[in-house]
N, C-alpha and C positions, 0 to 999 in steps of 0.2 A: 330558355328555361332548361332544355334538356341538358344542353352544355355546362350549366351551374350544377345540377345533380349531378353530371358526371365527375367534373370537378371534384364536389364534396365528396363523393362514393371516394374517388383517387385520395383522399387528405384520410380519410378514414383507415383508408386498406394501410396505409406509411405507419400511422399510430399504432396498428393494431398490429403489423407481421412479427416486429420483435418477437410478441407472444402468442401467435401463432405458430413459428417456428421452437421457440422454445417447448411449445406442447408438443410438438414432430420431432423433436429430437435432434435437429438441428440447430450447428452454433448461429447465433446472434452478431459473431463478433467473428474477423479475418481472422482465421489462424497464421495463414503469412503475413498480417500486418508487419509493417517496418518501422521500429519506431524512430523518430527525433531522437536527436542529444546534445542535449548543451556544454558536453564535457564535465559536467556533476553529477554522479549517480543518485546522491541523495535529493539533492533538488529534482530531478525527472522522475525518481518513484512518488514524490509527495506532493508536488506540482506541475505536471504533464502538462495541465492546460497555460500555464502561466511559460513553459518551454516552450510549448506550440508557438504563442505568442513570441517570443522571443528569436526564435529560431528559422519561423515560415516567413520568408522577406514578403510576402503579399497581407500576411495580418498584420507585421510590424508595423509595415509601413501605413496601412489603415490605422492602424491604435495612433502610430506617431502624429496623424493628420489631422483626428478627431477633433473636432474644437468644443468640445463640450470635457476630453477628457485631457487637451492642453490645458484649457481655465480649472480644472481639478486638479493638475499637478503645480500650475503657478501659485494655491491657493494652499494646496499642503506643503510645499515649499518653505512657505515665508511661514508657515505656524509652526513645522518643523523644527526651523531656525531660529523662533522669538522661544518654543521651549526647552528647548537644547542648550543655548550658549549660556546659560546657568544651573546647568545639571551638575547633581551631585551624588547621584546612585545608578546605578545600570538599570532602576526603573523605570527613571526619570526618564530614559532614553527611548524606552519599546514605548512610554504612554502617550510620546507624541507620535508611532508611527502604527499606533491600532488603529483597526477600520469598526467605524461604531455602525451602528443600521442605516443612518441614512448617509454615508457617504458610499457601504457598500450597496444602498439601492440605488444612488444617482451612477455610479458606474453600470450599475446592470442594467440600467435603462442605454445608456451609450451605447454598451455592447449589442442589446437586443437593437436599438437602432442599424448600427453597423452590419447589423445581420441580416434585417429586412430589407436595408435601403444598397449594398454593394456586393452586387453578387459573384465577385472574385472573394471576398471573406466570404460568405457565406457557402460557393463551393468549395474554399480550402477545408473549412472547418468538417465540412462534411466527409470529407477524405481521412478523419482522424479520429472522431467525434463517437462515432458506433464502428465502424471496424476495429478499433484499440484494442475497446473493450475494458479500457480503465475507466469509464466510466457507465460500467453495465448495471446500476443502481437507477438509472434513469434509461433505458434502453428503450423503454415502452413509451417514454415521450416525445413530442417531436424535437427535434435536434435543436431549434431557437431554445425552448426549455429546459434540455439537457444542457447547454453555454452556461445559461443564470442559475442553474441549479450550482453547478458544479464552479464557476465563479464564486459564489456566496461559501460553497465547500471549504477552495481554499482558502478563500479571505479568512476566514473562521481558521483556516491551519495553520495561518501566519501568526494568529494571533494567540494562539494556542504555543506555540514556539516563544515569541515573542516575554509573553506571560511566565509561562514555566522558566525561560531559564534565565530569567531577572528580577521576579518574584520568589520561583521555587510554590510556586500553588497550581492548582487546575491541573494536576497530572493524570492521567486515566490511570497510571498503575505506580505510583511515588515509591513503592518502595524499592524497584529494580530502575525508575527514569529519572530520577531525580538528578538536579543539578552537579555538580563533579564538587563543586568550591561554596561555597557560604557569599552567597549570591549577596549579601548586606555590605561584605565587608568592603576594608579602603582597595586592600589588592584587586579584589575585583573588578570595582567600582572604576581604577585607573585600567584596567585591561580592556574595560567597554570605550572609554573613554579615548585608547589609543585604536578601538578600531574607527571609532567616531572622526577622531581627527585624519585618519586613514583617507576616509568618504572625502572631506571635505578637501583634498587636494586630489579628487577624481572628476572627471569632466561630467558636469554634472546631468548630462542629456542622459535619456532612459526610459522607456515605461514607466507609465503610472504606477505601478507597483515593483518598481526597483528597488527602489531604497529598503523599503519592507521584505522583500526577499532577502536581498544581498545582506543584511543584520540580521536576519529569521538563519541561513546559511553559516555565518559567522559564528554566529551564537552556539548553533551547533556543535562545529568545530573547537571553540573555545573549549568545550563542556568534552573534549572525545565522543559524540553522540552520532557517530558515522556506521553506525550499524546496518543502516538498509543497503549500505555501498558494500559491505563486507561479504568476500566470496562472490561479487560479482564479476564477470557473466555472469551466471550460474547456467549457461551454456557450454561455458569452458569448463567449470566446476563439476557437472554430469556429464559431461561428455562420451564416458565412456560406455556407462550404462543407457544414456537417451540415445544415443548409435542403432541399439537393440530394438528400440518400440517396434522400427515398422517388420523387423523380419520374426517377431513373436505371434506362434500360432495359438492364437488366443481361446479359441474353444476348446484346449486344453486347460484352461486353469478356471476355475469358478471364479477370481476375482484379482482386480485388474493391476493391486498393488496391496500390501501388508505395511500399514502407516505402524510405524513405532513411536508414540508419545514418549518426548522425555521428560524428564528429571534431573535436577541440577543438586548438583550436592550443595553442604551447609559447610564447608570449607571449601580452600583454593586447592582441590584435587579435581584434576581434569576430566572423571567422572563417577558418580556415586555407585554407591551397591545396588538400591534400586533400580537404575537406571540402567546395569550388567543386566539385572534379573529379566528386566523388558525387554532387552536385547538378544537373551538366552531363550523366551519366548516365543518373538518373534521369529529367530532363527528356526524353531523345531517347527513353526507353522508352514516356512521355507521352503524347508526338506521335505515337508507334506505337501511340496506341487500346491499349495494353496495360492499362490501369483506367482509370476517370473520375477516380481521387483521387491524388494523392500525398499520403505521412504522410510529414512532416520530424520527427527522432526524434534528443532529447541534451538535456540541462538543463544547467546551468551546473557544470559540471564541469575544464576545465582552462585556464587554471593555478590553481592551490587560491584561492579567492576570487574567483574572474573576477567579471565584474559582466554577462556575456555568456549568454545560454541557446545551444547550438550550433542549438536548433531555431526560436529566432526569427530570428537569422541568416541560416537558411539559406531559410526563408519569404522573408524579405527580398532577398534574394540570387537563389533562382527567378522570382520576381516582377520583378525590376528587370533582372536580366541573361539571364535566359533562357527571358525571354517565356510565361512560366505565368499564365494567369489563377487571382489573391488567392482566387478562391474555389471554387478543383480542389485547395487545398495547406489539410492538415489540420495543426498543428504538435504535436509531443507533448513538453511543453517540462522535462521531469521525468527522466528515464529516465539513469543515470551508468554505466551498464554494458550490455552487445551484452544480455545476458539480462533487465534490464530495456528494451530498445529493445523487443522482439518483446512483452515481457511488455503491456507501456501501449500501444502499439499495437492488439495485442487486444483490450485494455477497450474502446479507442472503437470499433472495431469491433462488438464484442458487446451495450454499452450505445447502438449507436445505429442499432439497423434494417439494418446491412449484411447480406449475406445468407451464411448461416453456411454454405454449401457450399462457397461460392468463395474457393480457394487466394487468398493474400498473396505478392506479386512482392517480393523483396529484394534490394538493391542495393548494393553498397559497393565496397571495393577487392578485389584477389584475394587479398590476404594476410590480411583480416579474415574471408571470407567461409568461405576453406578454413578458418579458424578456426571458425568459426559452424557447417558443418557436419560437426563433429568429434567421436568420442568421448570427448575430451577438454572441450568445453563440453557435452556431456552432462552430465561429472560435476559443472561448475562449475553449473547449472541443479541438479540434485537436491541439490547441499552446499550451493547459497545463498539456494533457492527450496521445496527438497523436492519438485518435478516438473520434468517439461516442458511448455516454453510454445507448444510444435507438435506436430502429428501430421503425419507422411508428407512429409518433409522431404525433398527436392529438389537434386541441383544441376544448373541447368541449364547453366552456363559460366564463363567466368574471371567473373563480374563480376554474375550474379544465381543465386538460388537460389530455392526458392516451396516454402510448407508452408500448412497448415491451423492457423487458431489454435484452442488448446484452452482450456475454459472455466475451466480452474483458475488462469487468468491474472486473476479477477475475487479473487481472494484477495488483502484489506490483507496486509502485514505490519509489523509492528509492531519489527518485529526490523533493519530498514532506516527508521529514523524519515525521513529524509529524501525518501523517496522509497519509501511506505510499499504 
């Protein structure tokens, strides 16, 4: 009896330290974690866990042996094949390879078997699973749960991909994601079609969710939608300023970095007036010893296909007009919305030795910012994100406001393939 309560006591303490630690102020998540890579940056920001698989020859090799998830891919196989070989739109092609609820519950059952019954997956998975830290939205659960949660994620991301760019519907943000081509027409319609006949002279062994990937990847590419890969590292990309973190005497500055919100201009000029102005701002905050860093925050986002990032730009632009030395300005060249500005920003804060006490200085215009801290982008943060990307939000005046980044900001999503 005693040995069972201690048992339990032990199952409890595992659930509960995440947030335990999180109240201490300590990370949740290895900051040296190492990640996988499948050679596709976009595929590893949007599906990590579907790389894991792919990548660790000990889970491979479990998914490959499954006989619960052999008889699922013999069975989407041949239905694949009976709706495909009479396709005549690029719809027709993703509707035979969505995952509806109960084929993504019969997999989650496989998986969650795989996980209790062999315990070579079940300690790989644990070597990736809460260290990442890409999937810190479930961190507070035990790691079986964190699998199925985050399984059902991406299946849901595949099919989100899938959807949007042979539909052209279900977009989170359609007027900057939207398709590149008129997803109806005949050109199109033979471009799927040529990568379709592509597939069928590839040897057809793979994970159960290959085919859905490898079309979900495609489709991408078709479309130019290689954004999350752009500027990657982003090691190499900051390099010269993340150098700096660890020899920065931080009880010098009130706050730990000066995030600069962009703005995309409404032509193909590589960056707008307002967006100078934020820049001009953030620089005098600079010079006021208010951080050692500036973060320039916007990816290429307006007008629909720019060929501009708003945060390379605006790099460019501190540096040549307003006197910032190249290596105090972090760029965070990804980010298409205020709730991904604060979200990416935090990553590189969190993933790079800054110091997780010290508020973030934000800067923009007044109309953006009374926006920013609003109960109104609350909801837009918990409908697009499922949290928030600050605690103890701020405003100090027309023109900055300061919060604490919170760690749920290290969670892919899958659900925003662009900027995942």
């Amino acid at each position: 009896m005693m040995r069972r309560t201690f048992f339990l006591l032990l199952c409890s303490l595992a659930c509960t330290l995440p947030m335990l630690l999180r109240a201490q102020g300590q990370p949740t998540f290895d900051p040296a974690y190492q990640f996988v890579q499948s050679g596709n940056l976009v595929q590893d920001k949007n599906f990590y866990l579907l790389t894991l698989f792919e990548q660790e020859p000990v889970l491979h090799k479990a998914l490959s042996n499954n006989k619960a998830l052999q008889q699922y891919s013999r069975e989407h196989q041949q239905r694949v094949k009976q709706l495909t070989d009479s396709c005549t739109s690029a719809a027709c092609y993703a509707n035979a390879l969505l995952y509806d609820t109960e084929q993504i519950k019969t997999i989650s059952q496989a998986l969650q078997t795989l996980y209790t019954q062999q315990s070579a997956f079940r300690e790989t998975l644990q070597q990736h699973l809460r260290p990442s830290g890409v999937f810190m939205r479930y961190a507070s659960m035990p790691e079986e749960e964190m699998l199925i949660m985050r399984w059902r994620e991406e299946a849901l991301g595949l099919n989100y991909i899938l959807t949007a760019y042979t539909k052209n519907i279900g977009l989170r943000y359609p007027r900057i994601d939207s398709a590149a081509y008129d997803v109806r027409s005949a050109a199109y319609t033979a471009a799927v079609q040529h990568l379709w006949s592509g597939y069928k002279q590839q040897d057809a062994a793979g994970l159960f969710f290959s085919p859905a990937l490898r079309f979900a990847m495609d489709l991408l590419q078709l479309n130019g939608k290689d954004h999350a890969a752009r500027h990657e590292p982003m090691s190499a990309t900051n390099q010269a300023p993340i150098s700096r973190v660890s020899s920065i005497q931080w009880n010098e500055f009130p706050y730990s970095v000066i995030l600069v919100l962009g703005a995309g201009p409404d032509d193909d000029q590589p960056i707008s007036f307002m967006n100078k102005q934020r820049c001009r701002t953030g620089a005098e905050l600079f010079k006021q010893h208010k951080a050692p860093f500036l973060i320039v925050s916007g990816g290429y986002v307006h007008p629909f296909g720019t060929k501009y990032s708003e945060a390379i730009e605006m790099k460019k632009f501190l540096a040549d007009s307003c006197d910032i030395p190249a290596n105090a300005i972090i760029v965070e060249p990804h980010a298409r919305h205020t709730t991904t500005n604060m979200r990416n920003a935090n990553r590189i804060l969190l993933r790079n030795g800054f110091p997780a006490d010290k508020k973030v200085l934000v800067t923009s215009s007044k109309a953006h910012l009374i926006y920013a801290s609003s109960v109104f982008f609350e909801k837009v943060c918990i409908k697009d994100m499922g949290y928030l990307p600050y605690r103890k939000m701020r405003t100090l005046n027309d023109e900055s406001i300061e919060y604490l980044p919170s760690e749920e900001s290290l969670h892919e999503d899958p659900l925003d393939p662009l900027d995942p």
